[in-house]
Residue frames relative to the residue before (quaternion, step in Angstrom):
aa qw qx qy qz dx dy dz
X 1.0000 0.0000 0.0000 0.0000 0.00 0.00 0.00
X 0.4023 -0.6624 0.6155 0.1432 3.47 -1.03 0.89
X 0.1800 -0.7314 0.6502 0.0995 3.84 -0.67 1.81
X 0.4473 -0.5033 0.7256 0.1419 2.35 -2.29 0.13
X 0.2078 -0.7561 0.6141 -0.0895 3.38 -1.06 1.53
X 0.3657 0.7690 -0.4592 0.2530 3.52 1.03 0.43
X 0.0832 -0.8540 0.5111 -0.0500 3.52 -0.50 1.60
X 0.6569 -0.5734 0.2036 0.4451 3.53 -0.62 0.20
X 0.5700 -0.6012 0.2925 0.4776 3.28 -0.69 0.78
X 0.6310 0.5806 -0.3087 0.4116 3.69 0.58 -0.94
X 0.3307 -0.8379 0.3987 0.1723 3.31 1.16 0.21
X 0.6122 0.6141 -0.3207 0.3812 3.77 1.58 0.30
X 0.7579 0.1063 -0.3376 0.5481 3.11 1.32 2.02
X 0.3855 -0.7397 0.4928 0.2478 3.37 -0.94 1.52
X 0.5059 0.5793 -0.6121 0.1838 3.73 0.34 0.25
X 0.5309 -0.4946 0.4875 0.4856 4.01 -1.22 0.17
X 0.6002 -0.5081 0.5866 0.1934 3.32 -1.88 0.64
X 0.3340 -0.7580 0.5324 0.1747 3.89 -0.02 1.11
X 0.7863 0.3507 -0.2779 0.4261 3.33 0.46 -0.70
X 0.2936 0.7413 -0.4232 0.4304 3.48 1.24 -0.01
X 0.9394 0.0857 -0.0888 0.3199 3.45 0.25 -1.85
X 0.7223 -0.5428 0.2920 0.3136 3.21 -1.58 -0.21
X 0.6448 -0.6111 0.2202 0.4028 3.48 -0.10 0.02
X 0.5904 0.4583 -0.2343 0.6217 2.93 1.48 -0.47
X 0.6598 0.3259 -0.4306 0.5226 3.96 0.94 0.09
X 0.5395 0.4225 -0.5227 0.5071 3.95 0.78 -0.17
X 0.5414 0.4651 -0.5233 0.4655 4.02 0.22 -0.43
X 0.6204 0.6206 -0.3361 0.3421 3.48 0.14 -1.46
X 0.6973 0.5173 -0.2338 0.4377 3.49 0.59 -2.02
X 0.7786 0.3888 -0.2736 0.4095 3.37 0.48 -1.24
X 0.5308 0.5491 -0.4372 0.4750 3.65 1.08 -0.40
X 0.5774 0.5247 -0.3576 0.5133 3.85 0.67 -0.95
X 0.7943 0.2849 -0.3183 0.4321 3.91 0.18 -0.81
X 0.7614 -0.4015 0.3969 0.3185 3.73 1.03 0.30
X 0.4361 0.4608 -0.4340 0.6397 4.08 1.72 -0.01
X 0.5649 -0.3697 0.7069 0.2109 3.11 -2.36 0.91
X 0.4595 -0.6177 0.4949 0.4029 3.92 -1.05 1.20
X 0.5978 0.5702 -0.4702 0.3104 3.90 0.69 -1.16
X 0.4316 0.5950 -0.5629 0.3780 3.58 1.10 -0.27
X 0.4401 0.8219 -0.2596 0.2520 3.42 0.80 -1.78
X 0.8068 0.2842 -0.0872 0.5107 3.03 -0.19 -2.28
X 0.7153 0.4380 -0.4264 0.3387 3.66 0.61 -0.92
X 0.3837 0.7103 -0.3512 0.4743 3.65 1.05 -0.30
X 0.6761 0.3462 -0.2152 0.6138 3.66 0.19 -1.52
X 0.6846 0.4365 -0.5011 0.2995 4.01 -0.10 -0.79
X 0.5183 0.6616 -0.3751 0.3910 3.60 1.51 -1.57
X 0.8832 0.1621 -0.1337 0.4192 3.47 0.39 -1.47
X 0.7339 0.2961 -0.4637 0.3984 3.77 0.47 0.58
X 0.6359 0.4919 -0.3372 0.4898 3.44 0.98 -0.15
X 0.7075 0.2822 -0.0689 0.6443 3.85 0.81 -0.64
X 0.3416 -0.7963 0.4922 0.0831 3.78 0.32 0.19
X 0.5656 0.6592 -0.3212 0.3773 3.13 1.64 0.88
X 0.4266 -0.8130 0.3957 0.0204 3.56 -0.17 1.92
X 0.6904 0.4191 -0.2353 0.5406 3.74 0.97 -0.76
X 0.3234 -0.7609 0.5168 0.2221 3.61 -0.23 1.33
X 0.4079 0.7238 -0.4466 0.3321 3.83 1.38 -0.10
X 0.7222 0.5504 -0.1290 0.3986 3.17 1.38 -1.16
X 0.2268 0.9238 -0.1743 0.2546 2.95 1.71 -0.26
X 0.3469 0.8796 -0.3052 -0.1128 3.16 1.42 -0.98
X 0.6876 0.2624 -0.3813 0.5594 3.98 0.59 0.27
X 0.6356 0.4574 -0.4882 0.3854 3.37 0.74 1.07
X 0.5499 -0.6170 0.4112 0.3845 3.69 -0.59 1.69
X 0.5624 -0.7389 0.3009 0.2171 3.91 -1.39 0.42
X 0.5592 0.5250 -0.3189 0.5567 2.79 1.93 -0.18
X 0.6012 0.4506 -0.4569 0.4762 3.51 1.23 0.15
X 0.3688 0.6710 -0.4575 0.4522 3.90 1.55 -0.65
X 0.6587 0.6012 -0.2636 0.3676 3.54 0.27 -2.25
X 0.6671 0.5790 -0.1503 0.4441 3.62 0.46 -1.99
X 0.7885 0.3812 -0.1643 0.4538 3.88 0.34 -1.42
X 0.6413 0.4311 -0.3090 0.5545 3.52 1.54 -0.21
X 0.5639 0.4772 -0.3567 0.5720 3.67 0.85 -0.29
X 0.7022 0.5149 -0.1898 0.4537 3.63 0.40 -0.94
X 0.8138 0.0796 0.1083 0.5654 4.07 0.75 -1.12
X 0.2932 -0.5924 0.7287 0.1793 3.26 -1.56 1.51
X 0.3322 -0.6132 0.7165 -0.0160 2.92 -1.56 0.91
X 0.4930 0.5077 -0.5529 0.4398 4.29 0.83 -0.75
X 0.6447 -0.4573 0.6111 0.0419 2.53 -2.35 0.79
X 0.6566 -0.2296 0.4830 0.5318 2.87 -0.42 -1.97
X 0.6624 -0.4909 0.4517 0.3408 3.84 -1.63 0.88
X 0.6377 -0.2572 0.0566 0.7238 3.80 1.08 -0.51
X 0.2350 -0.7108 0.6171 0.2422 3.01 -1.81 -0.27
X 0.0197 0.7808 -0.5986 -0.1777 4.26 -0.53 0.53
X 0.3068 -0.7556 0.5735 0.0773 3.27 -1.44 0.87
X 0.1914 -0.7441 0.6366 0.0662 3.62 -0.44 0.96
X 0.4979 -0.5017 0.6964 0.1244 3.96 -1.80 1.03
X 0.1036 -0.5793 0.7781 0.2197 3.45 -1.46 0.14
X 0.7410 -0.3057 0.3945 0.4492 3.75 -1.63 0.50
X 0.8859 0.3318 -0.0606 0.3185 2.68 0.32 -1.89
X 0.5182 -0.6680 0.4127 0.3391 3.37 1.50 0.48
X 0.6078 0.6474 -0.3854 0.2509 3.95 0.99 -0.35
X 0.8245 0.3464 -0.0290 0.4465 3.16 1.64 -0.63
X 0.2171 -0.8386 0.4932 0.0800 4.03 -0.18 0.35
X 0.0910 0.7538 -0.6507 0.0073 3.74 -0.42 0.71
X 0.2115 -0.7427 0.6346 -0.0313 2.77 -1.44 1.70
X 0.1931 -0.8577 0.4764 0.0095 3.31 -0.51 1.71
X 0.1276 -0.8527 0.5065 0.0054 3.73 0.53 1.63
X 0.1263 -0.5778 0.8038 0.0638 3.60 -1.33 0.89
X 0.1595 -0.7131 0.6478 0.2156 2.96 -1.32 1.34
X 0.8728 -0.1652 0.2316 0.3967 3.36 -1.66 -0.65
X 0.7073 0.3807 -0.1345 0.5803 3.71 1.01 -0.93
X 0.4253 -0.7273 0.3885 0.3732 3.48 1.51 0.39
X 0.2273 0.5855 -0.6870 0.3654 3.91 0.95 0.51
X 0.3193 -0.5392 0.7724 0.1035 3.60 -1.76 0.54
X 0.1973 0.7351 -0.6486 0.0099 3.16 -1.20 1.00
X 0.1132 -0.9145 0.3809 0.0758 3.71 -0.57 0.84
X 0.1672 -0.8068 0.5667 -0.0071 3.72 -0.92 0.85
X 0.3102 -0.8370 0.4454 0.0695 3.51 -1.06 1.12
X 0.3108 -0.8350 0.4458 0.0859 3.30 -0.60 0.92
X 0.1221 0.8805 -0.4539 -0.0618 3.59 0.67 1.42
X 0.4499 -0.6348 0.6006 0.1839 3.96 -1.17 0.96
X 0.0041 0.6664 -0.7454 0.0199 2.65 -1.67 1.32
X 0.5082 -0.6020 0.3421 0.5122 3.95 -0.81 0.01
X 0.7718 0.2932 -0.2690 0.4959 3.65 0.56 -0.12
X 0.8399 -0.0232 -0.1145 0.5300 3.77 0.95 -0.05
X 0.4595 -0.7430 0.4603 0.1578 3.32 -1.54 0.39
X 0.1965 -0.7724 0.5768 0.1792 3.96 -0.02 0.80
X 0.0217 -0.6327 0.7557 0.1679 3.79 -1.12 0.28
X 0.3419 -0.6563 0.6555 0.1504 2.82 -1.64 1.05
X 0.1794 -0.8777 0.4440 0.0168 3.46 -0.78 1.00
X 0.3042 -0.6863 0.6228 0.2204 3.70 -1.20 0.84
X 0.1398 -0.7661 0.6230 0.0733 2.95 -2.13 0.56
X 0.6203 0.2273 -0.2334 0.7135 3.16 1.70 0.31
X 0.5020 -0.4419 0.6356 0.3857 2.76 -2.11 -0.15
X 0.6672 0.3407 -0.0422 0.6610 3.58 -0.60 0.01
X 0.0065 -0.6370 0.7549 0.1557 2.87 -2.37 -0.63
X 0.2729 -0.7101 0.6360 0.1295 3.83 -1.23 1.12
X 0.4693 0.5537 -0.6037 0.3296 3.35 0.30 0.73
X 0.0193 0.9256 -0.3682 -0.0852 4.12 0.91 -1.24
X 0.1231 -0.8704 0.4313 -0.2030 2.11 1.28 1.57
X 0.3854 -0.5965 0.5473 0.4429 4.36 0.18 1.12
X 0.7325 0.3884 -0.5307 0.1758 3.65 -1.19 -1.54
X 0.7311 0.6460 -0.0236 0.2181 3.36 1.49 -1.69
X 0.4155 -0.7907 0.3658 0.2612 3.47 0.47 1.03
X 0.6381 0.6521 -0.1908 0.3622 3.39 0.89 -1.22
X 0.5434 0.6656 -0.0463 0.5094 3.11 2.02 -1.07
X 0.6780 0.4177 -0.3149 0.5164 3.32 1.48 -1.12
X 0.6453 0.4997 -0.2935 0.4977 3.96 0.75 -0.94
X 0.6961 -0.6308 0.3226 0.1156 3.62 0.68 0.55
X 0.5958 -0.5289 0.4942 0.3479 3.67 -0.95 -0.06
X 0.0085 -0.8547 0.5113 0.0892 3.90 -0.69 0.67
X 0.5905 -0.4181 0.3191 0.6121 3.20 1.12 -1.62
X 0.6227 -0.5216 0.4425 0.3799 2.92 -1.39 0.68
X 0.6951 -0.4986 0.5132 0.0695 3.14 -2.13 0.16
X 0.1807 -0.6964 0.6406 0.2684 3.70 0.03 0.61
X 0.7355 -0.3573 0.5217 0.2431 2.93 -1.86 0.35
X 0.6533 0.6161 -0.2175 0.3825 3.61 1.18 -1.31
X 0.6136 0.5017 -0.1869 0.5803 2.97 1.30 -2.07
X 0.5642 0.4983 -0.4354 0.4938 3.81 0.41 -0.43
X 0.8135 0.3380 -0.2436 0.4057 3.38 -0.37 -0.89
X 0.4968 0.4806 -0.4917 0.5296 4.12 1.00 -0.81
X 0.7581 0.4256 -0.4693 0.1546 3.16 -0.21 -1.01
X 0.5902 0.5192 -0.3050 0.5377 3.76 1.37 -0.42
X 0.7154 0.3512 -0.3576 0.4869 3.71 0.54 -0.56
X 0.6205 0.3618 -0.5247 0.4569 3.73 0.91 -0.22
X 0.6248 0.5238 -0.4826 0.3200 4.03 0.23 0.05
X 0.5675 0.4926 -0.3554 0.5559 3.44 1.57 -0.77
X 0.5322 0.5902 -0.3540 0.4931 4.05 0.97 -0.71
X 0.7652 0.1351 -0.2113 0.5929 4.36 0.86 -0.37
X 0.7958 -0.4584 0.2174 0.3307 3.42 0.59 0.87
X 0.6692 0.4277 -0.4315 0.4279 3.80 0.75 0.17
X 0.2366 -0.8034 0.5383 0.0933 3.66 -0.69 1.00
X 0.0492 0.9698 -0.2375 -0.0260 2.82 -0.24 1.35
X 0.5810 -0.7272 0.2540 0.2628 3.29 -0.96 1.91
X 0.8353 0.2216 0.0445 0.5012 3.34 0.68 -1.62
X 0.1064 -0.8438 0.5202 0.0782 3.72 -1.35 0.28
X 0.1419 -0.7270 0.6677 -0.0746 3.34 -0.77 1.12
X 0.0636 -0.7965 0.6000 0.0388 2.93 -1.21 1.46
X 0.0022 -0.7346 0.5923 -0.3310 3.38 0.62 2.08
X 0.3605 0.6348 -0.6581 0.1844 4.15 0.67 -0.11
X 0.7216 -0.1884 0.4059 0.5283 2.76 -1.40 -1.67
X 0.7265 0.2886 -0.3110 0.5405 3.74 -1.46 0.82
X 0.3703 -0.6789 0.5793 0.2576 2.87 -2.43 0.45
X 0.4786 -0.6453 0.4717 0.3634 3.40 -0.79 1.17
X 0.6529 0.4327 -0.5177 0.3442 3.80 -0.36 -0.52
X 0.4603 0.7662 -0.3486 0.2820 3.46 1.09 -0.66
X 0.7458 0.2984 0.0537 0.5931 2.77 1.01 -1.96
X 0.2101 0.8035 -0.5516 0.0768 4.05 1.17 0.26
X 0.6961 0.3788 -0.5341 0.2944 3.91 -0.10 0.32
X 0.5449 0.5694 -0.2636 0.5563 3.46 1.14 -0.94
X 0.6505 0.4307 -0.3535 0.5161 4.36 0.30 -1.21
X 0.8241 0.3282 -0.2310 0.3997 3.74 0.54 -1.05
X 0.4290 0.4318 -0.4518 0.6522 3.85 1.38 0.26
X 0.7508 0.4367 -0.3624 0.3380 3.62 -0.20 -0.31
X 0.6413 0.4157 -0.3273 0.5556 3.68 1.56 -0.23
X 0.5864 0.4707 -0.4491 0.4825 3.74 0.93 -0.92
X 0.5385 0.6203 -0.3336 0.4625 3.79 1.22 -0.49
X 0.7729 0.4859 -0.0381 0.4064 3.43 0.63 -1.04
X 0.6775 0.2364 -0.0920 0.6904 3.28 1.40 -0.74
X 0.2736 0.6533 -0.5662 0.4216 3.82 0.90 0.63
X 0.3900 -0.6451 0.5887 0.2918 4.09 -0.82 1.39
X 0.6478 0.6154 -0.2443 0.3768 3.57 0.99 -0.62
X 0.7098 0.4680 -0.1087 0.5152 3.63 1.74 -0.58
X 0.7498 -0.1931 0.0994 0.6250 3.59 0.01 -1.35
X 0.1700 -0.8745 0.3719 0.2610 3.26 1.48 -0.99
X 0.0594 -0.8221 0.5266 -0.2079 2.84 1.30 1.61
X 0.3246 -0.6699 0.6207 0.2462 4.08 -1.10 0.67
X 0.6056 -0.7291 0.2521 0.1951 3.40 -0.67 1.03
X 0.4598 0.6993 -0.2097 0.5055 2.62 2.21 -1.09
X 0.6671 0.5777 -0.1910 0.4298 3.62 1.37 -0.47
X 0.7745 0.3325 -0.1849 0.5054 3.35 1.61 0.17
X 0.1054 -0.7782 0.6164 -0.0582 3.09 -0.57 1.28
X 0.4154 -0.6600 0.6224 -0.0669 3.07 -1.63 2.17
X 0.3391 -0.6774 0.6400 0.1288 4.00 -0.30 1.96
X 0.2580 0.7163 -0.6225 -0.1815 3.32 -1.43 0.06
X 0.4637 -0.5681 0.5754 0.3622 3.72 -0.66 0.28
X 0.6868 -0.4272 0.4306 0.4005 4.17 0.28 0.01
X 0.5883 0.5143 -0.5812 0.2271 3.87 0.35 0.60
X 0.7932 -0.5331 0.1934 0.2220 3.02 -1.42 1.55
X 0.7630 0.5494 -0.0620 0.3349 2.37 0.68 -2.36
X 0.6177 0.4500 -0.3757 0.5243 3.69 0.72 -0.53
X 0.6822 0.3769 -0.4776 0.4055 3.72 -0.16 -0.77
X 0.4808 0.6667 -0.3474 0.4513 3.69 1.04 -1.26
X 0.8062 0.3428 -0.2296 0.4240 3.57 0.65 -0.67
X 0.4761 0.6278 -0.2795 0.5488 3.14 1.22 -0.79
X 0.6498 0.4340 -0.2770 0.5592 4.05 0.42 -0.75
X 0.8098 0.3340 -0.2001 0.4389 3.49 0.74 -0.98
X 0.6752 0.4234 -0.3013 0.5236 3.57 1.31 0.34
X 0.2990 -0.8007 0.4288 0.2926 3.22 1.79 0.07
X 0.1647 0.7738 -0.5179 0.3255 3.68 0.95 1.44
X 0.1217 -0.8768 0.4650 -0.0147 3.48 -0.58 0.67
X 0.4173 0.7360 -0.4618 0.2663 3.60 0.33 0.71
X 0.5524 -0.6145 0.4564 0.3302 3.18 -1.28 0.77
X 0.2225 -0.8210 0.5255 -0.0153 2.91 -1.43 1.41
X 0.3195 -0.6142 0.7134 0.1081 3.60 -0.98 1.18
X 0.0621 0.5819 -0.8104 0.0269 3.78 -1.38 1.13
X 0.4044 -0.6155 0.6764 0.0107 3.46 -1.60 1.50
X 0.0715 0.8920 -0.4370 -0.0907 3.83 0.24 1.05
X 0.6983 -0.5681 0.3096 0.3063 3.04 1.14 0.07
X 0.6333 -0.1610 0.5128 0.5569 2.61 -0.33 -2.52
X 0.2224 -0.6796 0.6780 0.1703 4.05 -0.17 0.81
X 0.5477 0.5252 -0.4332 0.4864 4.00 0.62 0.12
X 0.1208 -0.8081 0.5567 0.1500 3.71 -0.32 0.94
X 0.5672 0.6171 -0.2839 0.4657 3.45 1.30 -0.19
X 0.8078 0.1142 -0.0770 0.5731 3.37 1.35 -0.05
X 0.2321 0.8029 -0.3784 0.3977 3.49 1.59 0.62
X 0.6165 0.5217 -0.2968 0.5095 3.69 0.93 -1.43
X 0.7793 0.4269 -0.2869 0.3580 3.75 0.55 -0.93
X 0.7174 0.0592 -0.3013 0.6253 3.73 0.69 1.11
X 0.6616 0.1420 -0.3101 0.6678 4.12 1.28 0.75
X 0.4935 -0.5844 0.6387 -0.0843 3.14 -1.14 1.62
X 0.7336 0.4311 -0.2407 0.4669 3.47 0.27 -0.78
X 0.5157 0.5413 -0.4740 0.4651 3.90 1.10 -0.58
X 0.7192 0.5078 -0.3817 0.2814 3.74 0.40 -0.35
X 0.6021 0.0786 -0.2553 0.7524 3.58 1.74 -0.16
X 0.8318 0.0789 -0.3126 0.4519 3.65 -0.61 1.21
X 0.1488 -0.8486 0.5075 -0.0112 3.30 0.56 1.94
X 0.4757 -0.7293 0.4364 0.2268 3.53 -0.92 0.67
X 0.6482 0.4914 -0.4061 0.4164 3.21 0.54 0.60
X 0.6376 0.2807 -0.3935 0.5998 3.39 1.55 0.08
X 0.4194 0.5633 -0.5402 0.4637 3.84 0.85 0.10
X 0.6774 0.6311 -0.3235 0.1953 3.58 0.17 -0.38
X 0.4274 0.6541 -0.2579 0.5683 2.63 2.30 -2.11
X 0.7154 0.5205 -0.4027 0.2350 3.49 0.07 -1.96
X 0.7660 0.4104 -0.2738 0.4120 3.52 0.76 -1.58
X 0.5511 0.6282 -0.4671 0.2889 3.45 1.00 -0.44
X 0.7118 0.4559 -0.3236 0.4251 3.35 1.21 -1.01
X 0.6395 0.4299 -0.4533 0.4481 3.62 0.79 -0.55
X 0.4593 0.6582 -0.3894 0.4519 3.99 0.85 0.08
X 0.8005 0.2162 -0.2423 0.5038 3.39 1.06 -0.89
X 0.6314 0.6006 -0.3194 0.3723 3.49 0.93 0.77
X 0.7303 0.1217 -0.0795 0.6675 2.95 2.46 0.46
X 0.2481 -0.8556 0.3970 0.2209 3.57 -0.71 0.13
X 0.0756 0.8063 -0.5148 0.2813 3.33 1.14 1.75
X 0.4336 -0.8021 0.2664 0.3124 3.31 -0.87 0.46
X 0.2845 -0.8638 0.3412 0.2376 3.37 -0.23 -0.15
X 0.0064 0.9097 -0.4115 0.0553 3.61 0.06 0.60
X 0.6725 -0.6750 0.2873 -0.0980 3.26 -1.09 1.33
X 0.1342 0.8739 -0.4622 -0.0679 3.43 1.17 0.64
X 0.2174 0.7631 -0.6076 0.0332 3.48 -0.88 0.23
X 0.3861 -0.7875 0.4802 0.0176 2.84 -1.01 2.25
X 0.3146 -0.8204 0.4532 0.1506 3.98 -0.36 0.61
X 0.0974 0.7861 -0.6061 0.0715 3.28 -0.24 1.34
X 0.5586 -0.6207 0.4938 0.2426 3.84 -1.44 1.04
X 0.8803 -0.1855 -0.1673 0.4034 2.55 -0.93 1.68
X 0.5541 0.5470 -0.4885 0.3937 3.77 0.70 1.29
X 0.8714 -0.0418 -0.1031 0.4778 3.51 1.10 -0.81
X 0.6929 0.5393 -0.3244 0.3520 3.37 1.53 0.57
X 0.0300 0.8432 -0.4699 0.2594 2.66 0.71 1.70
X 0.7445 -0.3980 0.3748 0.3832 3.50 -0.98 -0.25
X 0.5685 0.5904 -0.1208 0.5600 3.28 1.17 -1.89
X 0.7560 0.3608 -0.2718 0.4737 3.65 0.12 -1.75
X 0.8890 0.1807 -0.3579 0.2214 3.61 0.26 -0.53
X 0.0650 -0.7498 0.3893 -0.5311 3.22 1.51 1.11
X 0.8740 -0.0738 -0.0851 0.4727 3.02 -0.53 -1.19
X 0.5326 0.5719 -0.4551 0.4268 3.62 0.52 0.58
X 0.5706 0.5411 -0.3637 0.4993 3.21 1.19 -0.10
X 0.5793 0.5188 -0.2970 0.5541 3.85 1.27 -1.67
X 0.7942 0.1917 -0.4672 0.3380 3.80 0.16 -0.62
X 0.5421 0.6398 -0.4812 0.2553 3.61 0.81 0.32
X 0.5639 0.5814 -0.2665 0.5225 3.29 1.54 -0.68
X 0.7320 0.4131 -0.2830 0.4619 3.51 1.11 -0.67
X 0.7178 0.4958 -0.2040 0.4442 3.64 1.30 -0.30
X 0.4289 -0.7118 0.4469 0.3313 3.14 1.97 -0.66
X 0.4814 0.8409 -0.1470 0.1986 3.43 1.40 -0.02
X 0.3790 -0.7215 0.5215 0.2528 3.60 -0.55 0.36
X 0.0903 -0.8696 0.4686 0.1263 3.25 -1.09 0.64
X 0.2483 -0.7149 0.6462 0.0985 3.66 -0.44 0.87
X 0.1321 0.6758 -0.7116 -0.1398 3.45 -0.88 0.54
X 0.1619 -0.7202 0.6655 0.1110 3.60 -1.43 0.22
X 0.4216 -0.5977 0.6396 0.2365 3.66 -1.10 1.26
X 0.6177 -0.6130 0.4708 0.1453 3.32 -1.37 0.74
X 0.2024 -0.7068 0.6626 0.1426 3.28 0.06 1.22
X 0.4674 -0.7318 0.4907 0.0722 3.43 -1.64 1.39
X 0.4009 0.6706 -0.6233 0.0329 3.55 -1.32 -0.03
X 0.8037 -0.4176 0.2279 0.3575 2.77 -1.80 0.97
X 0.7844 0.3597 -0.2820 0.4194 3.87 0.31 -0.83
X 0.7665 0.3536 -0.3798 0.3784 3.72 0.83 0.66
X 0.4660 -0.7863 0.3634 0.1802 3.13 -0.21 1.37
X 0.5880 0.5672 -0.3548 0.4545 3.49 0.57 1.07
X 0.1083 0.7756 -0.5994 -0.1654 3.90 -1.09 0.13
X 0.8283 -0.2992 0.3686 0.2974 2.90 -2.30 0.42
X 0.2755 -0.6974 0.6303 0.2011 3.43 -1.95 0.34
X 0.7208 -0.4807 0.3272 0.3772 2.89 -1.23 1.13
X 0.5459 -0.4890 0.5541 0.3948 3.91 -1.50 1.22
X 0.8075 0.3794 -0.2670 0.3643 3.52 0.08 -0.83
X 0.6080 0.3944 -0.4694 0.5044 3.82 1.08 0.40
X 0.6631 0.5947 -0.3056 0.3365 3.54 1.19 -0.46
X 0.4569 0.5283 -0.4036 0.5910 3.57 1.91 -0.62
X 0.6262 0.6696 -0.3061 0.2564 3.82 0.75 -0.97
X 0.6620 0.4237 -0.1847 0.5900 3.25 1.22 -1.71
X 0.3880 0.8588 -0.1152 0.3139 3.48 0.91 -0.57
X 0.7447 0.2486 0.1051 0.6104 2.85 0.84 -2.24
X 0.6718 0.5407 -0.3081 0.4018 3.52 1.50 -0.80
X 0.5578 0.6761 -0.2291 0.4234 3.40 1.73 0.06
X 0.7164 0.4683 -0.1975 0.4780 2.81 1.27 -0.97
X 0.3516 0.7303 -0.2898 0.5090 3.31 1.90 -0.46
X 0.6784 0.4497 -0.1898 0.5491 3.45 0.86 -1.20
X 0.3414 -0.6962 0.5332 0.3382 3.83 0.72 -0.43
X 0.5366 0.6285 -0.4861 0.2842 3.67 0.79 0.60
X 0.6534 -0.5880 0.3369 0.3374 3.51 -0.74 0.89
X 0.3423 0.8311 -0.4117 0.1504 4.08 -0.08 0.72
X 0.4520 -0.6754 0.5809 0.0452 3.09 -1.58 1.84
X 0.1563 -0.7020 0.6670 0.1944 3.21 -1.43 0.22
X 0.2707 -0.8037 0.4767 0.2313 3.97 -0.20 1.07
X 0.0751 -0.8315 0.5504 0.0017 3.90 -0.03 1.17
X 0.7485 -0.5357 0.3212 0.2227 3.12 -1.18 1.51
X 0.0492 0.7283 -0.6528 0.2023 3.17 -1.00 1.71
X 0.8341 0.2162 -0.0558 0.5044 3.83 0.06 1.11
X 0.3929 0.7804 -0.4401 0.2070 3.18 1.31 -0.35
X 0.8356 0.2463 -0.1262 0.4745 3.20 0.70 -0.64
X 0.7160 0.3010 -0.4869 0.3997 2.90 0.46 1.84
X 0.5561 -0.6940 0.1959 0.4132 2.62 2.05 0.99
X 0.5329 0.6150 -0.3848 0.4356 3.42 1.33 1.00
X 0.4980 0.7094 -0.3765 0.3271 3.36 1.24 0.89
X 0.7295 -0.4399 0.1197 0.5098 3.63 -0.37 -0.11
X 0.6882 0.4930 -0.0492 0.5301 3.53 -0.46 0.31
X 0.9443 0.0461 -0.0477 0.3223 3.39 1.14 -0.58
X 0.1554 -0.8477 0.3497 -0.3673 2.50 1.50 2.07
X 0.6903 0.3812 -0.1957 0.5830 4.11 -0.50 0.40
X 0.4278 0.5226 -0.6910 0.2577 4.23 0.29 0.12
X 0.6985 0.5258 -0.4529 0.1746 3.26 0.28 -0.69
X 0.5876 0.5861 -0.2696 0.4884 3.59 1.59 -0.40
X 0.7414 0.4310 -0.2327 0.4586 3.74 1.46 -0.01
């Protein structure tokens, strides 16, 4: 088996990042240092099944094997972590300082029968995308694999088990595609949370190259594409990225990785006054749904002072809405969760401002 050696970014300890590996490479590790693997599995049960992180606690593990699993694995999270309430109690924003004091943040949204974490893969994000706040604070660094995975075990660590995952945080997963796709085989491990894949959905803003891989790794996961603007002639002016991953050959790309599975696929489209909710714009958001087979989610633009755009009116958004369904295409309306604590779509990264 080929380990993983992924230490903390801060580089101020040689021990491997636990949450980094797979179960079958933490067995491995401990076999290499002289532990029985069953040590291993019982280890993984302590800390995903019992949310306990200090191998002291361990208790049907002998102490010199405790002693061994603490020399051997970091267990830390994050440098600190704050947690923010919505009013409405529906939502939870977990503000994570990692190790290099980057800030990275992920959102915990409540339902009565399951929980969805929204997830980051970057610090920042180089895509800058205007509507998208995260966009304004820039590009930091990627995401371990670790930082990926804490960020779910520290929500399951204050009490929200979580069912489903969306990687809509901050950043573009394909960006970061070795680390985003170790962090699900991580995540959906029978041996970990044992999350059903069918439960995670990969945001992307339209970059080529990742789906392109995805087809060539024969990865399957339900994708979320953020279009923007279905107008490629005017797309570049609030997505940046349409100029090196033009949306009309992204489509071909996804069309083909569509016919090599039956995941769903779903349509973000943010609403900004008077830029894309026009007649014309939703038109053609409708044609590429019919051509993609798609769902649409639209989402009104959650506001703030540093994005030069606003929302449409509740009563043009039931409109566009209704004019979809008219079309017979399959459409959501994404309704505020967090807004007010700046933990809604789009508006990821206050802490960095």
């Amino acid at each position: 088996m080929t380990q993983s050696h992924e230490k903390r970014i801060d580089g101020m300890t040689t021990k491997q990042t636990f949450f980094g590996l797979l179960p079958e490479e933490v067995k491995e590790t401990c076999k290499d240092r002289g532990i029985p693997s069953f040590i291993g599995d019982q280890v993984l049960h302590w800390v995903y099944n019992k949310n306990i992180l200090d191998p002291a606690k361990m208790r049907n593990i002998a102490k010199k094997n405790q002693e061994i699993i603490a020399e051997i694995f970091d267990f830390s999270l994050f440098k600190s972590v704050s947690s923010l309430m919505s009013h409405e109690e529906n939502a939870v924003k977990n503000n994570c300082v990692l190790f290099d004091n980057n800030i990275v943040e992920c959102v915990v949204l409540k339902e009565k029968k399951y929980n969805t974490l929204c997830i980051s893969s970057q610090c920042g994000c180089p895509v800058d995308c205007k509507f998208c706040l995260t966009g304004v604070i820039g590009f930091k660094r990627q995401l371990t694999a670790h930082e990926i995975v804490a960020q779910v075990v520290y929500s399951h660590s204050i009490g929200y088990a979580i069912t489903n995952i969306v990687f809509m945080g901050m950043g573009e997963p394909l960006l970061n595609y070795e680390n985003v796709f170790k962090s699900i085989d991580i995540l959906t491990h029978p041996k970990t949370y044992n999350i059903s894949k069918r439960n995670i959905t990969v945001s992307t803003s339209g970059y080529m190259a990742g789906v392109e891989r995805l087809i060539k790794d024969e990865r399957f996961v339900n994708l979320a594409f953020s279009v923007g603007m279905a107008d490629p002639l005017r797309r570049e002016q609030i997505m940046p990225t349409e100029k090196r991953n033009p949306i009309l050959t992204f489509i071909k790309v996804v069309k083909e990785y569509q016919s090599m599975h039956n995941r769903k696929l779903t349509l973000e489209y943010t609403l900004l006054e008077n830029v894309n909710d026009s007649e014309f714009d939703i038109k053609s958001l409708i044609n590429l749904s019919k051509y993609l087979n798609a769902k649409i989610n639209l989402i009104n633009l959650n506001p703030h002072p540093k994005i030069p755009y606003k929302p449409i009116s509740v009563k043009k958004l039931h409109q566009i809405r209704d004019k979809i369904k008219k079309e017979k295409c399959p459409v959501t309306v994404r309704y505020k969760k967090g807004q007010d604590i700046s933990a809604a779509c789009g508006q990821l990264g206050e802490s960095y401002l």
